[in-house]
N, C-alpha and C positions, 0 to 999 in steps of 0.2 A: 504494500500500500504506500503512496505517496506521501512523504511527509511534511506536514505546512510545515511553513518559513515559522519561525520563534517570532510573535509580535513581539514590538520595541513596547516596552512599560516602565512606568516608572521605579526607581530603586524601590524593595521594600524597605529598604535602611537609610533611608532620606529622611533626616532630620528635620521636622514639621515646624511651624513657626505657629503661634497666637494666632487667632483668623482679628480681621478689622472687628467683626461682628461677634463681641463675646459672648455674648447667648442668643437664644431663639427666642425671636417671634414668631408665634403660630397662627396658622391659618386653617389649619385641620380642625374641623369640629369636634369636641369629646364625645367622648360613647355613655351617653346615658342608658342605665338601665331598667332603671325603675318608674312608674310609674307616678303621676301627683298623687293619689292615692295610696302608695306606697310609700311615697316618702314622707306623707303627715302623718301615718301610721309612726311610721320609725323614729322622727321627730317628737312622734308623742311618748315613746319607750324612753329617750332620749329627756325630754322634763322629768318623766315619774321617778329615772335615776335622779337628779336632782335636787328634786322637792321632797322623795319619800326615800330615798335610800341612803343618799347624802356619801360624801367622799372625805376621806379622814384628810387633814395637815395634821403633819404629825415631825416632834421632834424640833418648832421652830416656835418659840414663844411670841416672836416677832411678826410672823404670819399670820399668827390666830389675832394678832393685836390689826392688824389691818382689815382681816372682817368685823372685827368689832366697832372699828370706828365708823364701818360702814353701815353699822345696825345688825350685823350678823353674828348673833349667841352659837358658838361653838357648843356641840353636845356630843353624846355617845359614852360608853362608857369610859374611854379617855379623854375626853372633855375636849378633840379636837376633830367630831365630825362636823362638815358642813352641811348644811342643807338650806336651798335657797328656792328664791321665786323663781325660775326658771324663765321668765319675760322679764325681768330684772339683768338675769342672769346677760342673755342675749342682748337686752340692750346697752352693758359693758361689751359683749363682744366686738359693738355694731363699731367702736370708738375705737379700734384697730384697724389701722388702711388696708384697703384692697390690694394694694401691691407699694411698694417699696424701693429704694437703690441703695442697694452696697454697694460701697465706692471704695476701690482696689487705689493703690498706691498710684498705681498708672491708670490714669483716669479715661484710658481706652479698655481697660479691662470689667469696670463698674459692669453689674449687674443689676436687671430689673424683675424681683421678684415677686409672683402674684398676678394676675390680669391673664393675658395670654401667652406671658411670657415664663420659657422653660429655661432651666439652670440647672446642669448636669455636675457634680461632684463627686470626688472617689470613691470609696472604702472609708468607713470611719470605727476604729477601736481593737483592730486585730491583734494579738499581742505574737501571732507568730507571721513569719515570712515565707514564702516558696519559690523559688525559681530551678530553671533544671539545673544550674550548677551546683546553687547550694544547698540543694533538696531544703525540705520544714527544717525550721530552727527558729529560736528567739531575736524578735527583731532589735536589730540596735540603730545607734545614731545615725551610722554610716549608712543604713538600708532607708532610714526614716530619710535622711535627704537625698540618698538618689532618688527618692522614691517623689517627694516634695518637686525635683527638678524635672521629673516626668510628666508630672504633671502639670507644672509652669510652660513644657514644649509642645504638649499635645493640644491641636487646635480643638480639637473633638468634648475636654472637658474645659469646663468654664469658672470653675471655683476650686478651693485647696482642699476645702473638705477641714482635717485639722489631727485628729491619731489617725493618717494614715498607717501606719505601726505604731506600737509601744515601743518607745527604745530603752527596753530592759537592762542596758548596762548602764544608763544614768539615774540616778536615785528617784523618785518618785516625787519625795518632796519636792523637786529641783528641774526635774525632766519640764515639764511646761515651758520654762522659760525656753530651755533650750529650741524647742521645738516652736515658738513662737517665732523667734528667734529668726532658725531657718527660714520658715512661711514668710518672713516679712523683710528679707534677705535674698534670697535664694528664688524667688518667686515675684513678681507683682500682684499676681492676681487675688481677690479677693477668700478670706477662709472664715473659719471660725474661731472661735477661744476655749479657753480650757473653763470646765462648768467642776471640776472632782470635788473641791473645797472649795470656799468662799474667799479667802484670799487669793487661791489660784484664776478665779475669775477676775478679783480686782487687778491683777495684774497684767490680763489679758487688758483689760481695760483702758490702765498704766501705760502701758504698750501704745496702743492706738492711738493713744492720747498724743505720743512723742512724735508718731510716721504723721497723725492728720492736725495735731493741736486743739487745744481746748475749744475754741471757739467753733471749729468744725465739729467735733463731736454734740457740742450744746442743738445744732441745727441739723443735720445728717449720721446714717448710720452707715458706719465704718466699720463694724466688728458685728461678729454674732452668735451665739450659740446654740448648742441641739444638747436638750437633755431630755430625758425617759423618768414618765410616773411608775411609780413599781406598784403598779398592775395586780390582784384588781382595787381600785377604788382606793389607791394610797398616795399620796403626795408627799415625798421626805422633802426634807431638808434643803437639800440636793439643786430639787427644783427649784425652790421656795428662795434661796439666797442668789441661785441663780442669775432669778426674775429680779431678783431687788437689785445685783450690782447691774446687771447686760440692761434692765427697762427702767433703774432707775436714771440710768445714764443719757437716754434715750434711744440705746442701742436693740439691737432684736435678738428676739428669742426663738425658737422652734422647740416645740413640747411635743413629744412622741411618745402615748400609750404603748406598749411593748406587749403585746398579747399574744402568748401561743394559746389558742380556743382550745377550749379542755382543762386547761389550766389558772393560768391568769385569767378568763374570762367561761363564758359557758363554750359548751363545746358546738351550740349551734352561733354558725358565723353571725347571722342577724342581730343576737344578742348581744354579742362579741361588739361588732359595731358598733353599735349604742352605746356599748358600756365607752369605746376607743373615745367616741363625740364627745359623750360628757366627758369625759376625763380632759380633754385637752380643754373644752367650753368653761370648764371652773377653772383652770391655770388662766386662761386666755381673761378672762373675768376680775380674778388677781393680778395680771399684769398691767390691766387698767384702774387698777384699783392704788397702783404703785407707782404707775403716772400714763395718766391717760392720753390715748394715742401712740403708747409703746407699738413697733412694730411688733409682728407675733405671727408664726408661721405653723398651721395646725396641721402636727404630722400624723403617720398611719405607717404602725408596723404591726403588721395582724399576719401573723403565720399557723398554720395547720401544724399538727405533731404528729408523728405514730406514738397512737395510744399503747402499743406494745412495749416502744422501750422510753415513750419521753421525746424521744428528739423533732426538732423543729424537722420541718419537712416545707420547701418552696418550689413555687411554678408548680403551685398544686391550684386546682380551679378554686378549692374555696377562699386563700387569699388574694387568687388575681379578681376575681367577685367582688372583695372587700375593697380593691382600687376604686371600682367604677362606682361602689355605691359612695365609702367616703367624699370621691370628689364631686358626684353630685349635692351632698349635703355642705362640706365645704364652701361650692358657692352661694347656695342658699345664706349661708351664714355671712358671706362677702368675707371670708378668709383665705390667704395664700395656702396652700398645700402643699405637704414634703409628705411621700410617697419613697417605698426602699426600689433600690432598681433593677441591676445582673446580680440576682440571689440565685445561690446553688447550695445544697448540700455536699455537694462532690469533693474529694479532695484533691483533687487535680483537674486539668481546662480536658474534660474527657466528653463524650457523647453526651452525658446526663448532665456536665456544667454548659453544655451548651444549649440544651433543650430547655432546661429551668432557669437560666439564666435569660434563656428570649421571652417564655411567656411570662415571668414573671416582670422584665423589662418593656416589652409591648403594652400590656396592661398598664403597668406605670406610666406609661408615655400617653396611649391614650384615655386616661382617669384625668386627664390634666395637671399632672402632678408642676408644680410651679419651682419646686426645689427638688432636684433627685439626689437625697447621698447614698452611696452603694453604688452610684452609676457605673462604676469600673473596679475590677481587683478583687470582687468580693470570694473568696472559698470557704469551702467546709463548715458552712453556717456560722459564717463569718468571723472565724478564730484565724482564719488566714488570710494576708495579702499576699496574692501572685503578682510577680513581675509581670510572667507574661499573660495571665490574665487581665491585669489592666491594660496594657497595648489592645490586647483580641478583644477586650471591652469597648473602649475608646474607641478603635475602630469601627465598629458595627454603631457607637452613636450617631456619627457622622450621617447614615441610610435614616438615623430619628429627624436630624436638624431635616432634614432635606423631605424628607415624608411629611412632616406638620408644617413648614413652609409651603406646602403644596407647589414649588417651583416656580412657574410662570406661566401659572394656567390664564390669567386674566391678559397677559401679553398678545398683540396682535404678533408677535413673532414668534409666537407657538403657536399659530394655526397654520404656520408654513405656505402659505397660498403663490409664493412666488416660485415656491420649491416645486410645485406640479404646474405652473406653465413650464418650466425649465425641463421634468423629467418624463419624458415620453410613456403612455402604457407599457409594463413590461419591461421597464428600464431599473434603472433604480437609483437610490439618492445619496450614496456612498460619496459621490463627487459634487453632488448639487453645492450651490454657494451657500443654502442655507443650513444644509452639514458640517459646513465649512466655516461659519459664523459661530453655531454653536459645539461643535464637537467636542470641543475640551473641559465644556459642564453639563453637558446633556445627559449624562447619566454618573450618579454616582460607583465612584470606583474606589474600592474596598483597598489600601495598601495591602493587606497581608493577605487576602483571598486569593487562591491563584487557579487563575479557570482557564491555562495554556494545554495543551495535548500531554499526553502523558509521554510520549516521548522528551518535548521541553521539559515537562518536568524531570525527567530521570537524567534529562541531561545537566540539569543546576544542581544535582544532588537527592534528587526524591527526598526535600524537607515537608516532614507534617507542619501543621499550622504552629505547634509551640516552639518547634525548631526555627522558623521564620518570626515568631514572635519574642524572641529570645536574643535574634540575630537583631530586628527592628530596635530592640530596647537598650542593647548596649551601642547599639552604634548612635543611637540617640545622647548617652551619655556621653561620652567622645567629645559630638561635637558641643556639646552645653556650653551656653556663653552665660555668665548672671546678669539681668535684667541691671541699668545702670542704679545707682543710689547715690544721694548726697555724704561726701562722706563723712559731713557734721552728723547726717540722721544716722547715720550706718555709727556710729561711736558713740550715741547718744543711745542708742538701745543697748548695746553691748556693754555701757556703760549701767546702766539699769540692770539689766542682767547679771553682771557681776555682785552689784552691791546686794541684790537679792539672793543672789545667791550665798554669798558671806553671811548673809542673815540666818535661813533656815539650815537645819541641821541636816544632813544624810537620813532619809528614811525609807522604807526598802517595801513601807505597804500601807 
């Protein structure tokens, strides 16, 4: 048999740059699924937890003291459940904007989140790493910022995210700054802050404070944080201090119910959901209560388990379900949404991290999710970051931007009408001028996919996709340049950094 000519393609190991355009604007409509009648149903599930079952603060003397001043008598048997009017309740949520700008160092990288617009971010909390060379192990410094600069090069993610790993060889008390640090160095683009303890946030804070200046943070949010109620119906500490330093500052917050159904919630997803709403609608309710028109981003992490052994289980139908219903109540609510995104169980980028990593990331993308983190990197129920899973993640975003973009359907240069005077019945349009105009964006093309003959391929080496995504990422690294910085600001953090760090002691947990 004959063998085609090898097409010319581009390097898979071509170093990506920022795109002009740091997130997506959509033009894709969401996938509602429910009916009005179903969703006043489920809105009404959603007060009764409220009004009659009520959601503990618990463990923050200072919390309970802010529904008080609000007229809200804490009860239960630990004197810190709440229970509220639920049209009260909502109309604090109403005084959180619809969509919002984090504003990145480089103010080409600013993101706008909520409205129609999507914001893709990495992996956030894995404490171990994976790539083929250094199979699993405990992430450290050195993974935490190539990992950091991967992210800063890939035009496909839009934000830092913030524990892309743990970097377990720096002390814990201590590690935040360093990793701040990184993100605000080694990166331009927009992340989050550290939420563990309450001075670890002030300092995220501290931080922003230095790169944008007091006066800008009084007016615009620069910094942000994602933290998790611990499920079901509890709100520590955690959250609650959070909220006071990220919204008392005017910065923003994203609150994510953490629900595996069956467990943390009932084990029918319907339930589950309600319970996810309210739980985020009383934090979102306290953030206004803490200074009103905090921004505030109502997330959803709702996973299925096997009842047999416990574990989380994703890109199962009943949490991609729980996407499309959340983000229809979401907007009823006029709140931004963070949705989790390439979720897998798998421990490695195999058949089954690809299948659950799509529907569970398709869903996500059309639920309208306004903030994706997990967008890239996520393994093994998220105890791991893959090198090369974040590349083969990243990647396949790209087919998101460009699918909810819906192209250039509205262009009279998409109905091509010059291209069929030009190409005869029976011809074709390989050469027409209007192939020739658009060729080089007409269709999205995949770096790492490789759809040449199998001959090409056996003639580059017959690489699987992690072999090619392994290749992509270090050569990525190679060429990293660091975005510029002033080097008053770049000394002026470093300088903060140290003196906090001579503060706190070494602590290890």
């Amino acid at each position: 048999m004959a063998r085609r000519a090898r097409t010319a393609r581009r390097s898979d190991t071509t170093a990506p740059v920022a795109p002009a355009s740091p997130y997506i604007r959509r033009s894709l409509p969401v996938f509602d699924v429910l009916s009005e009648d179903q969703l006043t149903r489920l809105e009404g599930q959603v007060d009764w937890l409220l009004e009659n079952v009520g959601i503990a603060f618990r463990d923050d003397p200072a919390a309970l003291d802010v529904w008080r001043r609000a007229g809200v008598v804490p009860g239960g048997e630990h004197g810190d459940l709440i229970k509220a009017d639920a049209q009260w309740i909502r109309s604090l949520c109403a005084k959180a904007p619809r969509e919002f700008t984090q504003h990145a160092r480089n103010p080409e990288r600013s993101v706008v989140i909520g409205g129609n617009n999507q914001v893709f971010a990495p992996i956030y909390g894995a404490p171990f790493v994976r790539d083929l060379e250094g199979g699993r192990r405990y992430g450290n410094m050195a993974d935490f910022e190539k990992l950091v600069k991967l992210t800063y090069m890939h035009p496909n993610l839009h934000h830092g995210s913030f524990v892309i790993c743990e970097p377990t060889d720096v002390p814990v008390s201590k590690r935040h700054l360093d990793m701040l640090f990184a993100h605000m160095t080694l990166s331009d683009k927009p992340h989050l802050g550290a939420i563990t303890e309450k001075s670890r946030a002030q300092d995220s804070v501290d931080m922003a404070e230095i790169v944008f200046g007091a006066e800008r943070l009084d007016r615009e949010t620069c910094i942000m944080a994602n933290v998790n109620t611990n499920s079901p119906l509890l709100v520590d500490k955690v959250v609650t201090e959070a909220i006071q330093v990220y919204c008392g500052r005017g910065q923003a917050i994203v609150v994510t119910p953490f629900i595996l159904t069956g467990a943390m919630g009932p084990v029918s997803t319907t339930a589950s959901v309600a319970q996810a709403v309210a739980e985020a609608m009383i934090c979102c309710a306290y953030a206004q209560l803490v200074r009103p028109g905090a921004p505030f981003v109502m997330g959803n992490f709702l996973s299925s388990m096997s009842l047999k052994s416990g574990a989380p289980t994703f890109g199962m139908p009943e949490p991609v379900l729980s996407n499309y219903i959340i983000g229809q109540l979401a907007r009823r609510l006029g709140l931004p949404l963070r949705c989790g995104g390439s979720l897998t169980a798998s421990k490695i980028e195999d058949a089954q991290s690809a299948y659950e990593s799509a529907d569970s990331m398709h869903s996500t993308v059309l639920a309208g999710s306004n903030f994706t983190l997990h967008a890239a990197g996520w393994l093994e129920g998220g105890l791991a970051t893959g090198f090369e899973k974040l590349v083969m993640d990243a990647d396949r975003l790209g087919a998101y931007q460009k699918l909810v973009g819906l192209g250039h359907v509205d262009d009279e240069d998409a109905l091509a009408r010059d291209a069929y005077a030009e190409v005869a019945p029976g011809g074709h349009f390989l050469g027409s001028a209007h192939t020739m105009r658009n060729y080089q964006t007409a269709f999205y093309e995949p770096r790492l996919s490789d759809s040449e003959n199998v001959e090409s391929w056996e003639e580059g080496g017959s690489l699987d996709m992690r072999a090619r995504a392994h290749a992509r990422w270090t050569e990525m690294l190679n060429q990293y340049e660091a975005p510029p910085i002033d080097p008053a600001l770049r000394d002026a953090l470093a300088d903060h950094v140290a003196r906090r760090k001579s503060d706190l002691p070494d602590a290890w947990y």
